[in-house]
N, C-alpha and C positions, 0 to 999 in steps of 0.2 A: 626410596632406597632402603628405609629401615623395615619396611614389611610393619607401621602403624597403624592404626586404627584414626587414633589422631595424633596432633602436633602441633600446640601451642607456638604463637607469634614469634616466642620472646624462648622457647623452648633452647638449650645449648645444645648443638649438635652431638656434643662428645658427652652431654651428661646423660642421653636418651638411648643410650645404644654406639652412637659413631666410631667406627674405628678408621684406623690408618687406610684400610682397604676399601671401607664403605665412603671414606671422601675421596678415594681416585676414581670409585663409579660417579660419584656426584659428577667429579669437573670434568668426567668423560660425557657422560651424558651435556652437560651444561655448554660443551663445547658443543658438540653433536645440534643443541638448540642454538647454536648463534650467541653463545654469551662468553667473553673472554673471561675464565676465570681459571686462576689457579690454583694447587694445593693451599698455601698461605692466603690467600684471599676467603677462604673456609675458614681455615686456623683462626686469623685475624677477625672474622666476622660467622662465628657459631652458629646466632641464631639467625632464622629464614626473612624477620624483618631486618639486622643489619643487613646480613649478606643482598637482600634484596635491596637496601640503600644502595650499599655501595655501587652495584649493579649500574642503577639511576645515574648516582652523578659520573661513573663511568663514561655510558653514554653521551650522558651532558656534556660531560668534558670531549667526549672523541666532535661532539655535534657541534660546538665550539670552535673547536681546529678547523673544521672545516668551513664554517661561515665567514672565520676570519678574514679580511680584506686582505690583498697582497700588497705590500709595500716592496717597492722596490729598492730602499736603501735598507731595507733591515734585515738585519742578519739571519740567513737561511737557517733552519733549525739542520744541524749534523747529520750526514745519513748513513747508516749503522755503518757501512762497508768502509767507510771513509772515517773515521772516530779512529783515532789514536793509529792513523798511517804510517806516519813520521815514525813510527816505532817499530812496528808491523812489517813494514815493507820492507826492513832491512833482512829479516829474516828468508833471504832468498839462496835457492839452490844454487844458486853463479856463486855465492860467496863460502861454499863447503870447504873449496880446497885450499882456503886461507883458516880452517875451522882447529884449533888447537885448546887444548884445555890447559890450565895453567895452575898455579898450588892454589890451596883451599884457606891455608892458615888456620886458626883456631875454628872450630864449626859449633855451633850449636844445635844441636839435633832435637827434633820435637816429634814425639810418638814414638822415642824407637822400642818399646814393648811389641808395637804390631807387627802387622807381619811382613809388611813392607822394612818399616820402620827399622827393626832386628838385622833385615839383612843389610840395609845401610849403614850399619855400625858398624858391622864384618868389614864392608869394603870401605871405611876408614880407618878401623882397626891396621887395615895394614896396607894403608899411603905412607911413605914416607913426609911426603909432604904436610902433612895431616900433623898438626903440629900439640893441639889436644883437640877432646871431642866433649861441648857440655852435652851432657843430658839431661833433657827438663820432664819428670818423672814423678809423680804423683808417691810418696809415700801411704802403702794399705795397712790397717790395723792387722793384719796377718803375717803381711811380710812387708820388709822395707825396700826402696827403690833397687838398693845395690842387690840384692837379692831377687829381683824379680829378672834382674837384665841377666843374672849368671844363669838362673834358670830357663831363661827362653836362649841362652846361648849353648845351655850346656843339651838343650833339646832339639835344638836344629843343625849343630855343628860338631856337640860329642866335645864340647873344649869350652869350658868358660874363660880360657887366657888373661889368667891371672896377672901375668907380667906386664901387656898389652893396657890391661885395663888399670891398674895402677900408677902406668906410667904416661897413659896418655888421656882417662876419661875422669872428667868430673862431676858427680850426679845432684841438680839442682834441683829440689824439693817443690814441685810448683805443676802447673798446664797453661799453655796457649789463653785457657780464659782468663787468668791472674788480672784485674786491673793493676796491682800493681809490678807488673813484669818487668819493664825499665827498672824496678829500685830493687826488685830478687836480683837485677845482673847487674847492676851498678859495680863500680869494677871491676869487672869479668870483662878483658879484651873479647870481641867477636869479630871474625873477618867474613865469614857467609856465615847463612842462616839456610838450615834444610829443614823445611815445614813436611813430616809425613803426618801432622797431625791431624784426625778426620774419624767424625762418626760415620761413618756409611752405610746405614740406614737410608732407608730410600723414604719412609715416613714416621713421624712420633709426634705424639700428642702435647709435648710440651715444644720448649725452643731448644732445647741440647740441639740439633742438629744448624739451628742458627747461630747459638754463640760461640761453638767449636768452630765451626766453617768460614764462617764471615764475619763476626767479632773480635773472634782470636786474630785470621789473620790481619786483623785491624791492628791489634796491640803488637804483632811480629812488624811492622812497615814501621810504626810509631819508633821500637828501639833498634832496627835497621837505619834509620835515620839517623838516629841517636847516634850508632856507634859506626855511623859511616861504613855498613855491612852492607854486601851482596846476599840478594834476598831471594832461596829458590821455594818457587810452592808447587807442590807435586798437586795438579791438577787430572781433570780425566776428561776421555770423547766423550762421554756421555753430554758436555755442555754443550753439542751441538743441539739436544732438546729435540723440536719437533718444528718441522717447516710446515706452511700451507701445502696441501695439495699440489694445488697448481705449479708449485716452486720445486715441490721438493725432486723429481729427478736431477735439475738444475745444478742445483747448490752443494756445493760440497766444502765442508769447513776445511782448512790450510794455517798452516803457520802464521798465513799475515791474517788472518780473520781473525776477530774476536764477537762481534754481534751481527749474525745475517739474520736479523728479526724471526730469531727461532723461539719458541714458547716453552721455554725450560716447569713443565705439570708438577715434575717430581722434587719435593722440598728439598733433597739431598743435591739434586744438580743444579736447581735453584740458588739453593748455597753455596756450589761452588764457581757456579758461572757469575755470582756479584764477587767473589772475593777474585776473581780476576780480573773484574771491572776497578777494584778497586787496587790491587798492584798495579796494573796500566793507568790508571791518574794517577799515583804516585808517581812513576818513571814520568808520566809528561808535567809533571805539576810541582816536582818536587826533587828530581832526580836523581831517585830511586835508583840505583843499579838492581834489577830483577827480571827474575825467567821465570818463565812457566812450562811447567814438563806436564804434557798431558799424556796418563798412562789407559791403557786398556784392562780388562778383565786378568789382574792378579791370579797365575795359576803356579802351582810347582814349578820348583826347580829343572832346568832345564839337565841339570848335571845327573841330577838322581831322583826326581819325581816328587820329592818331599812335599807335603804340600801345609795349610798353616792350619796352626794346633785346634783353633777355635770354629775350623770347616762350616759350621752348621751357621754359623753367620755372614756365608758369603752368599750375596745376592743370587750372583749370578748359578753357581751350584743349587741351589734351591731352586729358581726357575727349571733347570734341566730336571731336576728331579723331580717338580709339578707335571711337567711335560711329560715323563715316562711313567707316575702315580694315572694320569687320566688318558693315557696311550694316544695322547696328538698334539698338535701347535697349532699357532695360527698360522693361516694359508699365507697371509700376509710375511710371513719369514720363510717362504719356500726358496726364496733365492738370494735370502739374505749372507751377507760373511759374516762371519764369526771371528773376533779378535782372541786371543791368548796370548797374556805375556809372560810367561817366565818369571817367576820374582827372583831371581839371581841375577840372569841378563838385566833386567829392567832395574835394580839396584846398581848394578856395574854402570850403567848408563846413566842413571841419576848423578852418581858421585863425578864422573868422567863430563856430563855436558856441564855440572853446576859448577867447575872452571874455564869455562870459554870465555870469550872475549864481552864485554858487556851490550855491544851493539846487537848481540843473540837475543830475544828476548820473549819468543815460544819457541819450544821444540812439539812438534807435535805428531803421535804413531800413527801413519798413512798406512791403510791395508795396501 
């Protein structure tokens, strides 16, 4: 994959050349030969002899599973479709027109710099029921928190609303990865919690993309718990990953799925298909009031096309633009749909489903 000559045992992938692109040909290829491997199984194991360990007891282990003896009193091991039902199932279309959203109370907002995140401010900015809004906001040696939100407000909306935000936001110096985030909010009422916090990077050589996505929301459920908050994580389809062949016309992910033994490659959906793993055991383990909104492909404002300040770092625009840089796609998407959300619609929807009843517990955008 590197175009070397040679390649020591014990060689690290990423010290030799690897980048983010050259390990998605890896576990594309490696899948391609029969070998279950994903982004993070690279990450986690560099060089060609661990990764080839791991490889081994891989196997071992799946060859294991299988020799094992059946016993008939022991407990079936879980099968994905069926994992966290009880929760899942209630999310059904018979129950819509009982579907009402209800006040927010004090909210804590996480990410809202981004471009999701920004326009979730707007439409708490002016709930009445929205009773304040913290935001958890990283102070920059350049400019400070309060200062960064009036600028992405005074750029997307022509109003920093100055009055709005004096009287209803209060901006807590900190991020999602804080270990210590319970004792930054230690008296700070919260009644929901709106997580748009998320690297979305599709790969990166260190773990930012895991300690933001699935760490962080580790520590959001820990003081959701804490302060007896409703807990919504702005999730995306992308977590349906990759089916077998054989499966995949079949299978189609829905509000009551959470795992159809999909093989999520890419570290970014990786991440965020465990941090929904891991809201759903809280809600059964723990009882958790929490949702998951799963959004699509963030594009402009539906009202006026605006679209977000930082453009050149959305995936998905980039893809299009490789596409028309080498005049073709792959055939494989000849008949595929294409999602677009709206980031204003799709903020208005966030704010509006993250007071529904708590037995809601994925929303999620069906083409």
């Amino acid at each position: 994959m590197l175009n070397l000559k040679k390649v020591g045992a014990t060689d690290s992938f990423f010290e030799i050349g690897g980048t983010s692109l050259s390990v998605a040909n890896v576990v594309s290829n490696c899948m391609k030969a029969g070998l279950d491997i994903v982004y993070k199984n690279v990450s986690d194991h560099p060089t060609p002899r661990a990764l080839a360990a791991f490889v081994d007891r891989r196997k071992k282990d799946h060859a294991d599973r299988r020799s094992r003896p059946v016993d008939g009193d022991a407990k079936k091991e879980t099968v994905p479709m069926a994992k966290y039902r009880e929760i899942l199932c209630k999310n059904s279309v018979k129950a819509l027109p009982d579907l009402k959203s209800g006040p927010l109370g004090t909210v804590l907002l996480t990410g809202p710099t981004g471009f999701l995140g920004i326009h979730v401010l707007y439409e708490l900015l002016h709930r009445d029921d929205v009773e304040c809004i913290v935001c958890l906001v990283r102070n920059r040696r350049s400019v400070d928190a309060d200062s960064r939100l009036k600028l992405l407000l005074e750029y997307y909306f022509s109003n920093t609303f100055d009055a709005l935000m004096r009287r209803k936001v209060r901006i807590v110096d900190g991020d999602i990865t804080d270990e210590n985030l319970t004792e930054l909010l230690r008296g700070q009422p919260i009644d929901s919690i709106i997580n748009c916090a998320a690297v979305v990077k599709h790969f990166e050589t260190g773990n930012l993309i895991r300690r933001v996505n699935y760490e962080g929301v580790l520590h959001l459920i820990e003081l959701a718990l804490q302060k007896k908050a409703r807990l919504i994580q702005i999730s995306t389809l992308s977590i349906a990953g990759f089916i077998d062949a054989d499966k995949v016309n079949s299978v189609i992910l829905h509000e009551t799925d959470y795992d159809l033994g999909q093989k999520a490659v890419i570290e970014y959906i990786a991440s965020k298909f465990e941090a929904e793993g891991a809201i759903l055991d809280a809600m059964e383990s723990h009882g958790l009031p929490g949702k998951i909104i799963r959004i699509g492909n963030l594009m402009g404002r539906r009202s006026d096309g605006e679209f977000q300040i930082d453009f050149r770092s959305n995936g998905f625009i980039n893809r299009l633009k490789a596409y028309k840089l080498i005049g073709c796609f792959p055939f494989s998407m000849m008949d595929t749909t294409v999602e677009f959300s709206p980031v204003d619609v799709t903020a208005r929807a966030v704010t509006l489903l993250a007071g529904t009843p708590d037995s809601y517990s994925v929303f999620h955008r069906n083409l």
